[in-house]
C-alpha positions as MATLAB code, in Angstrom:
seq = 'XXXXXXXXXXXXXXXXXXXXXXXXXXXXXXXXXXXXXXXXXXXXXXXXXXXXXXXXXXXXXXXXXXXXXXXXXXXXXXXXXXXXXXXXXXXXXXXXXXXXXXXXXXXXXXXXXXXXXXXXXXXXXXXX';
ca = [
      -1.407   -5.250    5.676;
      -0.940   -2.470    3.208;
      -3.932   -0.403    1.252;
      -3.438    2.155   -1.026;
      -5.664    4.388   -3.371;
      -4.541    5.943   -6.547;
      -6.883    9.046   -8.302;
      -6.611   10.450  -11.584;
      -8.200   13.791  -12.640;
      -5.918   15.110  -15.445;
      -4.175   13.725  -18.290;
      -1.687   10.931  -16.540;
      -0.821   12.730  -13.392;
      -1.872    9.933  -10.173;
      -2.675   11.339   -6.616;
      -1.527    8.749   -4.346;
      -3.098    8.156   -1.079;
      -1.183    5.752    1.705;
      -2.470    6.006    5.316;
      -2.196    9.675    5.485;
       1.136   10.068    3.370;
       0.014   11.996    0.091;
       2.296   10.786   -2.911;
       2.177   11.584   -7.214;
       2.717    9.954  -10.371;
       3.513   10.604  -13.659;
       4.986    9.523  -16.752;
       7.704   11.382  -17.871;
       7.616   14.037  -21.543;
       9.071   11.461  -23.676;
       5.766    9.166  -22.851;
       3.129   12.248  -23.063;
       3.526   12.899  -18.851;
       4.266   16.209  -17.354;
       7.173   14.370  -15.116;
       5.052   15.592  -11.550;
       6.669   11.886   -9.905;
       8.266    8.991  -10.375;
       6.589    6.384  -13.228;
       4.880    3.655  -12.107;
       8.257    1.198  -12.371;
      10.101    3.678  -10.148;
       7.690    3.077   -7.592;
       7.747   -0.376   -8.042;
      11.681   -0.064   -7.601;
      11.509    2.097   -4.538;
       9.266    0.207   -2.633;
      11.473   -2.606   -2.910;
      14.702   -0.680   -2.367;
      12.825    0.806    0.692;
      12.136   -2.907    2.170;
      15.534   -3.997    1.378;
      17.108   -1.152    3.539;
      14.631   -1.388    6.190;
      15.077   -5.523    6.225;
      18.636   -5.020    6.070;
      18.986   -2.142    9.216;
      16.528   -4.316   11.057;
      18.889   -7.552   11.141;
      22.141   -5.821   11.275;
      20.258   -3.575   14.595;
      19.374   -7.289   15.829;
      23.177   -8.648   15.211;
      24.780   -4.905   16.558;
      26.474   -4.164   12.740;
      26.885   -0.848   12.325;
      26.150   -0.651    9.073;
      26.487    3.409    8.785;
      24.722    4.782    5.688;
      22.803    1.760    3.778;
      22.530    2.371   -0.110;
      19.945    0.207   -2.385;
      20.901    0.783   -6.102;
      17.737   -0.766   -8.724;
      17.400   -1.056  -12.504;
      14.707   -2.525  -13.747;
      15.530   -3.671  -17.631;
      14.122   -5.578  -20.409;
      16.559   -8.152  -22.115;
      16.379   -8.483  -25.758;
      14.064  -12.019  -25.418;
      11.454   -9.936  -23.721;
      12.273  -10.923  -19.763;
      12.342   -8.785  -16.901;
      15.462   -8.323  -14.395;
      15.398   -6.081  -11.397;
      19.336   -5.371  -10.945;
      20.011   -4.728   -7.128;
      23.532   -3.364   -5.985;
      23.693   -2.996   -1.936;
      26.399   -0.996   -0.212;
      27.212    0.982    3.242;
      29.146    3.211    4.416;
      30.839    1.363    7.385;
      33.652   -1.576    6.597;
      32.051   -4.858    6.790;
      34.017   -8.762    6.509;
      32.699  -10.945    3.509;
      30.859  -13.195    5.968;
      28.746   -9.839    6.514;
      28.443   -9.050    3.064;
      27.181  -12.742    2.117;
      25.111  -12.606    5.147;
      23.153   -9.437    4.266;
      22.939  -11.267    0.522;
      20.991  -13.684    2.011;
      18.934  -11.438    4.188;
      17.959   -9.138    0.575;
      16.897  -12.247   -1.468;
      14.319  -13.091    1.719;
      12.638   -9.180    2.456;
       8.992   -9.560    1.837;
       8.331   -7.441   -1.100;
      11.582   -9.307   -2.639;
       9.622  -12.910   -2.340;
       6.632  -10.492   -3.446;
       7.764   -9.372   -6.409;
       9.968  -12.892   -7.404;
       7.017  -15.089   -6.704;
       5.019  -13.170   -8.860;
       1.637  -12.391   -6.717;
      -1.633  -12.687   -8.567;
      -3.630   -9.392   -8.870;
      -7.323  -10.010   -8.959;
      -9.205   -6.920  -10.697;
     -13.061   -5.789  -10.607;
     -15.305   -2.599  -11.390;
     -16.897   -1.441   -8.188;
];
């Protein structure tokens, strides 16, 4: 369904490889990085804003909404007990009813990296 390969030749610089889409990642000064890309928690964030968009234009396409410009806001934060929240705000640029808004709710909470992320996927590791 989805591969990816991640390379590492320098310091903590990451040459991403997807398909043939070329990608980078970094951490930023304050952790030692140089700041070439996004840290690896922005790329969590924007692969999951990017399927929330996609899964949202998809079913509003499917219903004809015009939903205009779509807009997938995420903050990823610690609270002070040690959890992990993803904070998702959702707008467009074209007027929608509240039926549409709870409706598109709905639709975010069920995108596949959404259940992904929430169900908490097991990672299996081992040296090649």
């Amino acid at each position: 369904m989805a591969k990816v390969s991640v390379y590492s030749d320098t310091h903590y610089q990451q040459h991403i490889h997807a398909r043939h889409h070329r990608l980078q990642a970094d951490e930023g000064a304050d952790l030692g990085g140089e700041d070439s890309g996004p840290n690896p928690y922005e790329l969590l964030l924007s692969g999951l804003g990017a399927c929330t968009s996609i899964t949202l234009r998809m079913y509003a396409d499917r219903k004809g909404w015009d939903l205009g410009e779509i807009s997938v806001h995420l903050h990823f934060r610690r609270g002070e007990d040690g959890n992990e929240f993803i904070d998702r705000t959702l707008s467009c640029s074209r007027e929608l009813t509240d039926e549409q808004r709870q409706r598109l709710l709905e639709i975010a909470a069920k995108t596949p990296v959404t259940k992904t992320v929430g169900r908490g996927t097991p990672i299996e590791s081992k040296w090649q």
